[in-house]
N, C-alpha and C positions, 0 to 999 in steps of 0.2 A: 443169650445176649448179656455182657457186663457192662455197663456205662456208668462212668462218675463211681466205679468199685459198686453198685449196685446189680445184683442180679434182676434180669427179668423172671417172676416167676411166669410161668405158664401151666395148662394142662396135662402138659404131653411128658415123657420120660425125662424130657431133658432138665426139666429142675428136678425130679429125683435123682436124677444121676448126679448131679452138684451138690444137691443135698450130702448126698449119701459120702460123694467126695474128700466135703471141705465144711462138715460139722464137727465142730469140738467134743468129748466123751459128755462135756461139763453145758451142752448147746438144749436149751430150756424148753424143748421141743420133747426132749426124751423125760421130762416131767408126766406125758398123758399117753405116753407106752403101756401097752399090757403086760411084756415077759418082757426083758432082757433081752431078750433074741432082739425085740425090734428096735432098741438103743441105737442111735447112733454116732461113731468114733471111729473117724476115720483116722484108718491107717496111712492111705493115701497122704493128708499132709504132715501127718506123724515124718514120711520120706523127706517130703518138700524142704520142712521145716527144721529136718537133721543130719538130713546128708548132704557130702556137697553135690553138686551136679558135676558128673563123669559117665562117661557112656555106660561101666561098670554098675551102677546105679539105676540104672533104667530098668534092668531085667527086675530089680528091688521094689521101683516104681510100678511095672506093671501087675504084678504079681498084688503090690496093696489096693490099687484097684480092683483089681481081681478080686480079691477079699471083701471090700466095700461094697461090691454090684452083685454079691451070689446071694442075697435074700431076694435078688428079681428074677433068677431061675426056684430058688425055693418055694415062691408066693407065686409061680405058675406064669409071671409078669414076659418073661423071655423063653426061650428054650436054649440059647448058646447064648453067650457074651465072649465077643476080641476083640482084645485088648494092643495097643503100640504103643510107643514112644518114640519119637524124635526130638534132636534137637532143634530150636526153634530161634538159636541166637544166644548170647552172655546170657547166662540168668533168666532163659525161659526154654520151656517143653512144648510139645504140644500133643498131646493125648490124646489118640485115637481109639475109638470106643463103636464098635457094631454087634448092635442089640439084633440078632435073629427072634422074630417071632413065630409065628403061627403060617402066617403065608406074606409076611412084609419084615423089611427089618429097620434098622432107623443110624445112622451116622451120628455119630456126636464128635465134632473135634474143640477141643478145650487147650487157646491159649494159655501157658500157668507159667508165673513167676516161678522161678526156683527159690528157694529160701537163703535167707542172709549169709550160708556158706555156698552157695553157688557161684 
């Protein structure tokens, strides 16, 4: 949930999946990381925030999610992640995201502004 541009965190994937989304390379979190590997910089708004929004651009979009979310199948967290995109209207997406687990899986769908060229 975002209200007032605030995220709700919670326990569950879905603020790692935000996290993992819509953290800057430069986001003060990646101060008390061990390797590099677990930095996070996302490529996901790297898209948002540079390309404009065209259907052409979604397959660019999914793919940086795509990128963002494969340290939840390397850390054993998922076993599949898939990935969509639709449009959602002028200047917004909406990111559909199914995290297969073990014997459950979990839906995340993510209203997103597109960025100032959308």
């Amino acid at each position: 949930n975002i209200q007032n541009g605030l995220v709700q965190i919670t326990e569950g994937l879905e603020t790692a999946v935000y996290m993992s989304l819509f953290s800057p390379g430069d986001w003060f979190g990646n101060e008390a990381v061990d390797t590099p590997e677990e930095k996070l910089s996302s490529q996901t708004e790297q898209v948002i925030n540079n390309k404009p929004q065209s259907s052409k651009n979604y397959q660019l979009l999914v793919q940086a999610v795509e990128a963002d979310l494969k340290w939840l199948i390397s850390n054993g967290n998922a076993n599949s992640i898939d990935v969509s995109v639709t449009s959602g209207g002028l200047n917004r997406v909406m990111i559909s995201i199914t995290i297969e687990q073990d014997s459950s899986s979990n839906n995340i769908t993510l209203p997103v502004e597109w960025g100032a060229n959308g």
